[in-house]
C-alpha positions in Angstrom: 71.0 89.5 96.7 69.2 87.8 93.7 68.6 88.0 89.9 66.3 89.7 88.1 65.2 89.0 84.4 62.5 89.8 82.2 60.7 91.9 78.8 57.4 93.8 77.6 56.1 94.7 74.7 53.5 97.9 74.3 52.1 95.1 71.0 51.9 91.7 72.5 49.5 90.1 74.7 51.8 87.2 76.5 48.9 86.1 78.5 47.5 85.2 75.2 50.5 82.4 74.9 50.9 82.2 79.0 51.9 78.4 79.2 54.8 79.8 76.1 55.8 82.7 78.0 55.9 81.1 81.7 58.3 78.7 80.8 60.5 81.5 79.2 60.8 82.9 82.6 61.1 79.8 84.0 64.5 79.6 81.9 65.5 82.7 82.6 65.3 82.2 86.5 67.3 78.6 85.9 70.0 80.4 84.5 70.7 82.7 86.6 69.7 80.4 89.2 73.5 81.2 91.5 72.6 84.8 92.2 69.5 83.4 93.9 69.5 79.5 95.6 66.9 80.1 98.0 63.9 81.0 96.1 62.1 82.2 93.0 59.3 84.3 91.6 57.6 84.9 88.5 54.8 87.3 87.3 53.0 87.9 83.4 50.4 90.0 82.0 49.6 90.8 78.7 52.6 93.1 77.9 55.2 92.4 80.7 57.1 89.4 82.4 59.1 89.5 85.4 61.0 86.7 86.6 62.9 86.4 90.8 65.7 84.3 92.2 66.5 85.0 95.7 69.4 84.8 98.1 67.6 85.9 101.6 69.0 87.8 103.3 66.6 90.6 104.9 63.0 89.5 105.9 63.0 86.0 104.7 59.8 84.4 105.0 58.2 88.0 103.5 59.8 89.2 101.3 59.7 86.7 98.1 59.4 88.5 94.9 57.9 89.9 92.4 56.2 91.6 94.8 53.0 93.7 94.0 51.6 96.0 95.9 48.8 98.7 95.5 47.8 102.2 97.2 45.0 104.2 96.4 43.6 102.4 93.2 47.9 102.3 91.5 49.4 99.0 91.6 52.9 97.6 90.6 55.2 94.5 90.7 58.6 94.9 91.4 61.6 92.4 90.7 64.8 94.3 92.8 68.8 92.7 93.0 70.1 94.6 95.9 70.1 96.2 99.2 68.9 99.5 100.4 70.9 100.7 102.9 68.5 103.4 104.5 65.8 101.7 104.2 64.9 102.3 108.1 64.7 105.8 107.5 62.4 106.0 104.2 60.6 103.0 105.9 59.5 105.5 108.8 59.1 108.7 106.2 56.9 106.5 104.1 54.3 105.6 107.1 54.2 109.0 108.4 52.9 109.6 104.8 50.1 106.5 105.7 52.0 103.6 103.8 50.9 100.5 105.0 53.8 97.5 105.2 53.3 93.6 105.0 57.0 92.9 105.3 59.9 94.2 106.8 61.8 93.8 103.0 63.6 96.8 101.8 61.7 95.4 98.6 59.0 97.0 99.6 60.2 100.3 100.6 60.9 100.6 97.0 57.5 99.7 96.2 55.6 102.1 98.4 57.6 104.9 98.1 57.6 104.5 93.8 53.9 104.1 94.7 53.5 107.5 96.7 56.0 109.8 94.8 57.0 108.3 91.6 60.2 107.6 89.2 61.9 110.0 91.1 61.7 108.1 94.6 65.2 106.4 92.9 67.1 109.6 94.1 66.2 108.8 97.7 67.7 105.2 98.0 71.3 104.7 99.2 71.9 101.2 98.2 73.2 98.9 95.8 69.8 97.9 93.1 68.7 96.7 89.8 65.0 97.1 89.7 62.3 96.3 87.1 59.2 97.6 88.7 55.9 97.5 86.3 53.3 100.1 86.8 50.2 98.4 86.0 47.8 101.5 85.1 50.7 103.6 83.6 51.4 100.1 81.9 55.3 100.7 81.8 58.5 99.2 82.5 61.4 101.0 84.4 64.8 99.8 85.0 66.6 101.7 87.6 70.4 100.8 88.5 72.6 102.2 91.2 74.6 105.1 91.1 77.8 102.9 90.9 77.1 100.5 89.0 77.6 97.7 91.6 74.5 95.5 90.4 74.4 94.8 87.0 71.4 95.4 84.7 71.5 94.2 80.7 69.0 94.8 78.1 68.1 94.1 74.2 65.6 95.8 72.1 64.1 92.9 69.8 61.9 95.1 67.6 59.2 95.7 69.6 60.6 93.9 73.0 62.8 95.3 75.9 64.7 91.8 77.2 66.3 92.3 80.8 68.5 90.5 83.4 71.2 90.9 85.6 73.6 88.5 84.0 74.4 87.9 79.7 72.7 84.4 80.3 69.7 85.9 80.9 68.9 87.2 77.8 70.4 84.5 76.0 67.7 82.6 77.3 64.8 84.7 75.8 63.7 82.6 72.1 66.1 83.4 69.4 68.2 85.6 71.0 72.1 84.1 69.9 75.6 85.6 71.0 77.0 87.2 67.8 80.3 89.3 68.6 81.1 91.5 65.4 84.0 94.1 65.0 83.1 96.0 68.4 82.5 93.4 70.2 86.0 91.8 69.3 87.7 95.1 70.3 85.9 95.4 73.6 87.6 91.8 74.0 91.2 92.5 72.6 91.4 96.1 73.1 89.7 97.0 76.0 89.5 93.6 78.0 89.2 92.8 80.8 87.2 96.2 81.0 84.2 97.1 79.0 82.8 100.4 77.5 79.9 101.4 80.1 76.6 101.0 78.7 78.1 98.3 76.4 77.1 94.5 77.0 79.8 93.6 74.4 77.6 91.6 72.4 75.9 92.7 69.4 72.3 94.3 70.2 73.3 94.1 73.9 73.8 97.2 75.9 73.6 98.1 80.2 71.4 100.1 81.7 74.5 103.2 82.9 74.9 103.6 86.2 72.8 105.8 88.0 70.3 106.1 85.2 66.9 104.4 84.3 65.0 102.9 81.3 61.5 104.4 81.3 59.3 102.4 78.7 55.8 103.0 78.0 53.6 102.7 74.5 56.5 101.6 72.6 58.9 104.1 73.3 61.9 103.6 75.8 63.6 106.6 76.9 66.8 106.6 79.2 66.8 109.6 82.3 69.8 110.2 84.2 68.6 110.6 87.7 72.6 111.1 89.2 75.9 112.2 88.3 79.1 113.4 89.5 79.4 117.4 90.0 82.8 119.1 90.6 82.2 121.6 92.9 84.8 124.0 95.3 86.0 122.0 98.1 85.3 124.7 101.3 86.3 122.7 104.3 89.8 123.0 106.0 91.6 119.8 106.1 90.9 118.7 109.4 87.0 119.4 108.6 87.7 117.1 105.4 89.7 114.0 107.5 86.5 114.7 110.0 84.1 114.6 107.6 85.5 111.7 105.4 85.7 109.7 108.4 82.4 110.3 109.5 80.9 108.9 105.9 83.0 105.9 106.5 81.5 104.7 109.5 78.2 105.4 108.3 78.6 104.0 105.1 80.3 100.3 107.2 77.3 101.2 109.7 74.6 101.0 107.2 75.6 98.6 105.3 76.0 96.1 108.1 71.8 95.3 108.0 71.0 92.1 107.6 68.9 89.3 109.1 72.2 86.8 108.9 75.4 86.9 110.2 77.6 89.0 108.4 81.6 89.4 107.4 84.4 91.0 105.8 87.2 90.5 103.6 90.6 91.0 105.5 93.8 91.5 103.8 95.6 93.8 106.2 95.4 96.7 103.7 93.8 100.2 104.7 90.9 99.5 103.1 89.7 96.3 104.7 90.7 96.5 108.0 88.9 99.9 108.4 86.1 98.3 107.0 86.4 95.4 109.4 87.2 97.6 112.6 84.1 99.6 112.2 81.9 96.4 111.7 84.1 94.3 114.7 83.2 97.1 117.2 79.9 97.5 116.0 79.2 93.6 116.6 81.5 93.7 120.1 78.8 96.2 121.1 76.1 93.2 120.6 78.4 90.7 122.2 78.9 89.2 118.9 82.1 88.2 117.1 82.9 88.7 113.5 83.9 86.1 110.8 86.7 88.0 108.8 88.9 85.9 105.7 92.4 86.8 104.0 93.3 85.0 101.3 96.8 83.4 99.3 98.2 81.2 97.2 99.6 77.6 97.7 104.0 78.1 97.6 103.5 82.1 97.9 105.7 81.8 100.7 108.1 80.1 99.0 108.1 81.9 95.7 106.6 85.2 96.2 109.0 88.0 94.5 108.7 91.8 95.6 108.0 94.1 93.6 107.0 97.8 92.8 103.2 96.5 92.7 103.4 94.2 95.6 106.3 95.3 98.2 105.3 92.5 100.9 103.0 89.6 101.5 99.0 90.3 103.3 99.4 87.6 106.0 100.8 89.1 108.8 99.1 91.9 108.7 96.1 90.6 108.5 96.9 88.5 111.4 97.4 91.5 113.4 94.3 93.6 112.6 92.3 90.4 113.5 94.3 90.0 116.7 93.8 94.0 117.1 89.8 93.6 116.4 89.2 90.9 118.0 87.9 89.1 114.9 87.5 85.1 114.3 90.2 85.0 111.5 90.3 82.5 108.5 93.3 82.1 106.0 91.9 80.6 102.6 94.3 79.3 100.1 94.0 78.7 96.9 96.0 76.0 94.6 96.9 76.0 91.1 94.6 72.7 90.5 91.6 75.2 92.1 92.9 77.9 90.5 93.2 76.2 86.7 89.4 74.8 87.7 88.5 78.2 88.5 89.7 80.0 85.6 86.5 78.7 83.5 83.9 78.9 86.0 84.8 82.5 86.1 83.7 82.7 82.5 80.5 81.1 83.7 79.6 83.6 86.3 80.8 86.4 83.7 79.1 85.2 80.7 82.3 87.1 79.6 86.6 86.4 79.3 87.7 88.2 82.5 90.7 89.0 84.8 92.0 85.5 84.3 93.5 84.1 88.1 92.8 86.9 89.8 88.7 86.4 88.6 89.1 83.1 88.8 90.8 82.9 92.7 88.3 85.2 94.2 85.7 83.4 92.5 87.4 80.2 94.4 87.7 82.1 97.6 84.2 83.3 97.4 83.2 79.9 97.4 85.1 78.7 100.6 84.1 82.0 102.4 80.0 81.0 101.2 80.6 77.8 103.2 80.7 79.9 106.6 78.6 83.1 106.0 76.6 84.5 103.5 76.8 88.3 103.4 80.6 90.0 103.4 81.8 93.5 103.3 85.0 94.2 101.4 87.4 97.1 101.0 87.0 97.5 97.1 87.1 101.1 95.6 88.9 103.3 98.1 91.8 102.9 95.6 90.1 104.4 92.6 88.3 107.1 94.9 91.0 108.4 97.1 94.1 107.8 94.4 95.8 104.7 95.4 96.8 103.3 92.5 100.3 103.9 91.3 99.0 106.0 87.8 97.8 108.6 90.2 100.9 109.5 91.2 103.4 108.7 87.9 103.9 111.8 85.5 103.7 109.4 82.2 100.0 109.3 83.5 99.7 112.7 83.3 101.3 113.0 79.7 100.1 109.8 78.2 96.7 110.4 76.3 95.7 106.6 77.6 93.8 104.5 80.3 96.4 104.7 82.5 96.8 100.7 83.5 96.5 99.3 79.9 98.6 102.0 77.3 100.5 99.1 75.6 98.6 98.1 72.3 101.7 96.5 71.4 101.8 93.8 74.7 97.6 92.9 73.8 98.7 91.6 70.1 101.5 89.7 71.1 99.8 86.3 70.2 97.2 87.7 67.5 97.6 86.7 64.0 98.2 89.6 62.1 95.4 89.0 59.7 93.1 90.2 62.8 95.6 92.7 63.9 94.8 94.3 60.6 90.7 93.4 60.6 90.2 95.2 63.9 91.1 98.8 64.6 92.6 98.0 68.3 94.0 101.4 68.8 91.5 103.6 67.4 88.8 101.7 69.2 90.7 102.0 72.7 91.7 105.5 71.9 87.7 106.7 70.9 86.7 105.3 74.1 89.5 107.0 76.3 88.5 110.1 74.4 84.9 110.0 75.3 85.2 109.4 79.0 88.0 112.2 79.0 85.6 114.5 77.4 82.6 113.5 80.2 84.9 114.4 82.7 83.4 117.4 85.0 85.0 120.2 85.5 85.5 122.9 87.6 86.5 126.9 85.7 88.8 127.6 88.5 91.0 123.9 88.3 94.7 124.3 87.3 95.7 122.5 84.2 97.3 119.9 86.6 94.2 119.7 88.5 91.9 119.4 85.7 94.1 116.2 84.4 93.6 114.5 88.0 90.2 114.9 87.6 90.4 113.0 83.9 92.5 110.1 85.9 90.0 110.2 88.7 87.4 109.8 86.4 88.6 107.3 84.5 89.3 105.3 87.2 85.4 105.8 88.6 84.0 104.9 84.4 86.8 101.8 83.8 88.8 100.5 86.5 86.7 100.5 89.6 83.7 99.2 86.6 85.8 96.1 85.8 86.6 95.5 89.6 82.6 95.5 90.8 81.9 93.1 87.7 84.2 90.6 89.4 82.9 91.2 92.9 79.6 90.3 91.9 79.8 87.8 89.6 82.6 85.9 91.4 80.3 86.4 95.1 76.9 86.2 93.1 77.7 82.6 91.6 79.1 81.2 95.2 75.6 82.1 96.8 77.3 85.1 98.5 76.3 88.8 99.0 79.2 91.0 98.2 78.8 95.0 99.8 81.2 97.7 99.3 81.1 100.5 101.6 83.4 102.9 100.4 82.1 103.1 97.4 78.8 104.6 99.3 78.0 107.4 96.5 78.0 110.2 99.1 82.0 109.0 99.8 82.1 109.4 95.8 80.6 113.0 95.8 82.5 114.4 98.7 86.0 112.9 98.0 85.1 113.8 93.8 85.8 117.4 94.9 88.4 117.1 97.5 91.6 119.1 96.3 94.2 116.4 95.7 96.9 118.1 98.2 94.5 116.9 100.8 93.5 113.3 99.5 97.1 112.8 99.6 98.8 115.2 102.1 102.8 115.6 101.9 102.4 112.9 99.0 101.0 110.2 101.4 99.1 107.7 99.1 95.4 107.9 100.4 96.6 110.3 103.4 92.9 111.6 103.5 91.8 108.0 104.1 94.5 107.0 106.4 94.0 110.4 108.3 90.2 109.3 108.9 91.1 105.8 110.1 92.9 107.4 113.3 91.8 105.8 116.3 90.6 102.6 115.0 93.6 100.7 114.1 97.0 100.8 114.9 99.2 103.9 112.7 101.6 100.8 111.2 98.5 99.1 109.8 96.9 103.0 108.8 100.5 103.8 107.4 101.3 100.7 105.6 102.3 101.1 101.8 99.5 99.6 99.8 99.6 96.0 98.4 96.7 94.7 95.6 95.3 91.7 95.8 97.4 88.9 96.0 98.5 86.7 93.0 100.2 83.2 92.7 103.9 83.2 91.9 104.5 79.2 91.8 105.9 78.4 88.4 104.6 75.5 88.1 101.4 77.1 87.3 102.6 79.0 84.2 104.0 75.4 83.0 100.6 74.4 83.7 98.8 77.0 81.3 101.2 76.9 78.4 100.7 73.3 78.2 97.2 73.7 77.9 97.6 76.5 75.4 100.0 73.9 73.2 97.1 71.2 73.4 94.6 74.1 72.2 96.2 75.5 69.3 97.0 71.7 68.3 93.4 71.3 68.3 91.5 72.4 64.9 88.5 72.6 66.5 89.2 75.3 68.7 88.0 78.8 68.2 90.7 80.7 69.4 92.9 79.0 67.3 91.8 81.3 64.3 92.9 84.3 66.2 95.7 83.4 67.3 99.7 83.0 65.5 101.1 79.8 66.2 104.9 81.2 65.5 104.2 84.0 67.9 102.2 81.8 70.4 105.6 79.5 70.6 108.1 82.1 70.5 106.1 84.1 73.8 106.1 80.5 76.0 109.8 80.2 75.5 110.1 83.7 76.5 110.6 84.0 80.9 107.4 86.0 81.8 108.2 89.3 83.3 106.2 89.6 86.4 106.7 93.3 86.4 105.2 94.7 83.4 101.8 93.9 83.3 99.4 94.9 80.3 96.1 95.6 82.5 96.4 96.8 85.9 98.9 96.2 88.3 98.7 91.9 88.3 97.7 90.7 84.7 101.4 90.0 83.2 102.2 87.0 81.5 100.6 84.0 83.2 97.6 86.2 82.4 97.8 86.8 79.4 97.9 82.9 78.8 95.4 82.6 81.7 93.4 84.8 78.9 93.3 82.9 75.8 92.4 80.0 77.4 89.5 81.9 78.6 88.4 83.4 75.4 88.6 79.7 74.0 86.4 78.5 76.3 83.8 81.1 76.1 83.7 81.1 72.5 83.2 77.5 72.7 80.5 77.0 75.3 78.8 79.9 74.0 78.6 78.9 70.4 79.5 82.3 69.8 79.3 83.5 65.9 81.9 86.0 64.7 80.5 88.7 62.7 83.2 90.9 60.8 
């Protein structure tokens, strides 16, 4: 994995100003320096600059980057974050076609197959990519980004100039380019946050290349082409074809996404999700007479304080103890403690460039960094909960009657410290409820879907747009700024397309939560583990680090100085620390209740802080 950063302008000639625009680059490599410790690249000409940093991980002595290449009188330079996951195949196609390969990089697949068939060769990679490739006789930029939206890929237009990078901090450090959050950008924040609105970079002037899309620009003019999208379609295989089939893409999603020139591992909590993932890749390594590195993860005093609950019935370790045993894995329990864990909470901002899911950001961001220490590619069991219907709004009928994102309806529980003078400035609900309404409307249909149908379609979707959005920002930026290569095989976009259009009586047969998933898993773990009622990610229970945060909200909002202060009540800020946090209501998702929401504002002063962020209303 690495980071990827650049601009171009159709007027300018940076090679006239080369020393200038070199060491532009060179800041924007140092800045996003994490994603990539190993090496780094850069490449100008007069109207385009590309800059590299590298985590190796497939060919590493060939394949440093940019990398330019040229067939038959075309040339380009391409700067790619990611992994192509066929890339053996489309290696082979390509030199049956007579491409000629100096590197075994997947890299350069990209490169000669954009050289021998275009733009569209996009549609042809399964992988995870953000790619600014420069055609040097068309003289054009293009920006292609996955079909999920797993790598990240921000731009600016400046007038004339298209800035790029993977992270916020890359484009901040292109000249004059300053954070300035006006009225949207405060709603993304108080309304929407922890998520963002797709295509949004939340900052004024700062917007994301959509997943599966691509910028084209070329004399001037940038114009954005959708090369993928979802399809709802009529689902014509019986059930056992479907638990066949979906359990077929599985292993050759885990399969494929296993390549690499390092050792690899996975995350294990003992859920569904990761310990198919890890089953699949523990037999596949067996096979080689290898053994796999696989990490759970908890909380200092969990076992002492954890409380049950509708969200979390019972605690990971066991079970993850048993799927190791069962695999035959090299097992690893990482804890985390609320010293860490407080540390953590503002390095997560760093890595973000963005306020974020508070502890449960700022933990796996901590255990990213301990699991770094021992390996530096993982695969992990994220997704299979928005694309199969895990989550508990998939199955409650308030979802289905509440015109809302499903895991964040309560305007009421996001204002609870706000001053009311912002409360009134910013239109919370109408800014929320637009946003709702637009992915709703996107939603694609199918003329023969029931009424109850079509609305599990709108939740489905909604999840794929929003939830599963927020949860792939934290796995790369939290795995990106340890040095670590974060892969998530169930969210392979042919599992997306098939399972899209699988009716829901099948994803979740008799009302079994993920059935269809659990169904396909048969044979490769034990039915207990299969049948197990989910549990998310864990969080920390020990009071003591509540205590800890309100303290250090007290010592901010006695601070003039601080930022946050201005957005904040002080009457309302006192009365909600004396008030017992309810662990069972949170306002986003299933985990972010309370300690969070003070987890949050600390957050938010921070970043405004570091960030010298202006506020534009």
């Amino acid at each position: 994995m690495c980071g990827i950063a650049g601009f171009y302008s159709s007027r300018r000639n940076y090679t006239g100003e080369e020393g200038r625009w070199r060491a532009v680059l060179e800041k924007m490599n140092r800045v996003q320096k994490r994603r990539g410790p190993d090496e780094e690249g850069k490449f100008l000409c007069a109207h385009c600059g590309l800059a590299h940093v590298r985590l190796s991980i497939i060919d590493l002595h060939r394949g440093r980057q940019p990398m330019t290449r040229t067939w038959r009188g075309k040339t380009c330079t391409v700067s790619f974050n990611g992994e192509i996951y066929n890339m053996p195949e489309l290696r082979r196609e390509l030199e049956q076609e007579g491409a000629v390969f100096e590197s075994d990089s997947d890299t350069e697949v990209i490169i000669q197959g954009y050289l021998l068939h275009g733009e569209g060769y996009v549609k042809k990679l399964n992988g995870i990519f953000a790619v600014a490739l420069w055609d040097h006789n068309e003289d054009s930029l293009y920006l292609f980004r996955d079909r999920a939206g797993v790598k990240p890929l921000f731009y600016m237009i400046q007038e004339d100039t298209v800035i790029f990078a993977s992270e916020l901090k890359g484009i901040f450090a292109y000249p004059e380019v300053r954070p300035v959050l006006d009225r949207d950008g405060l709603c993304e924040v108080f309304a929407l946050g922890p998520a963002k609105t797709y295509g949004k970079g939340v900052f004024r002037g700062i917007r994301e290349v959509l997943p599966g899309h691509y910028l084209r620009c070329r004399d001037g003019v940038i114009r954005d082409v959708c090369y993928w999208r979802l399809e709802s379609r009529p689902h014509e295989d019986s059930f056992d074809e479907t638990v066949e089939r979906t359990a077929w893409l599985v292993q050759d999603a885990v399969r494929k996404q296993m390549l690499s020139d390092i050792p690899i591992c996975t995350f294990l909590s003992g859920g569904v999700d990761s310990s198919l993932v890890t089953a699949v890749c523990a037999a596949e390594l067996a096979e080689q007479g290898k053994e796999l590195n696989t990490f759970s993860f908890d909380f200092d005093g969990n076992g002492k304080y954890f409380k049950a609950n509708a969200f979390q019935p019972s605690q990971d370790r066991p079970w993850a103890d048993k799927v190791a045993e069962y695999c035959g894995t090299r097992h690893h329990h990482l804890q985390c403690g609320n010293e860490d864990l407080i540390e953590y909470l503002f390095k997560a901002v760093d890595a973000r460039d963005l306020p974020c899911m508070a502890d449960v950001e700022s933990s796996m961001l901590y255990f990213c960094s301990r699991v770094a220490e021992y390996n530096k590619v993982t695969l992990t069991g994220e997704c299979a909960d928005e694309i199969f219907g895990g989550y508990p709004w998939f199955h409650k009928r308030e979802a289905f009657e509440r015109q809302s994102f499903p895991w964040s309806w309560d305007m009421e529980a996001r204002q609870a410290l706000l001053s009311d003078e912002l409360i009134h400035e910013l239109p919370m609900e109408e800014y929320a409820a637009e946003a709702y309404e637009r992915t709703v409307s996107e939603t694609p249909r199918l003329e023969s879907d029931t009424a109850e149908e079509r609305r599990r379609r709108e939740i489905s979707y909604l999840n794929l747009k929003w939830f599963m959005a927020t949860l792939l920002d934290r796995m790369d930026r939290t795995s990106m700024y340890s040095g670590l290569e974060a892969r998530v095989p169930l969210a392979d976009h042919r599992i997306i397309e098939y399972v899209w259009n699988v009716p829901w009586e099948m994803k979740c047969p008799d009302g079994l939560v993920k059935g269809l998933l659990r169904y396909a898993g048969r044979g490769k773990l034990p039915d207990d583990v299969l049948f197990r009622r989910k549990s998310p990610y864990p969080k920390t229970y020990h009071p003591d680090y509540e205590k800890r945060l309100g303290r250090m909200l007290i010592e901010v909002m006695a601070d003039p100085a601080a930022p946050v202060r201005k957005l904040l009540d002080r009457e309302k800020v006192q009365h909600f620390l004396a008030t017992p946090s309810d662990y069972g209501r949170p306002w986003y998702g299933q985990l972010m209740a309370g300690p969070q929401m003070l987890a949050c504002v600390l957050q938010i002063n921070y970043w405004l802080e570091k960030y010298k962020i202006e506020i534009c209303l």
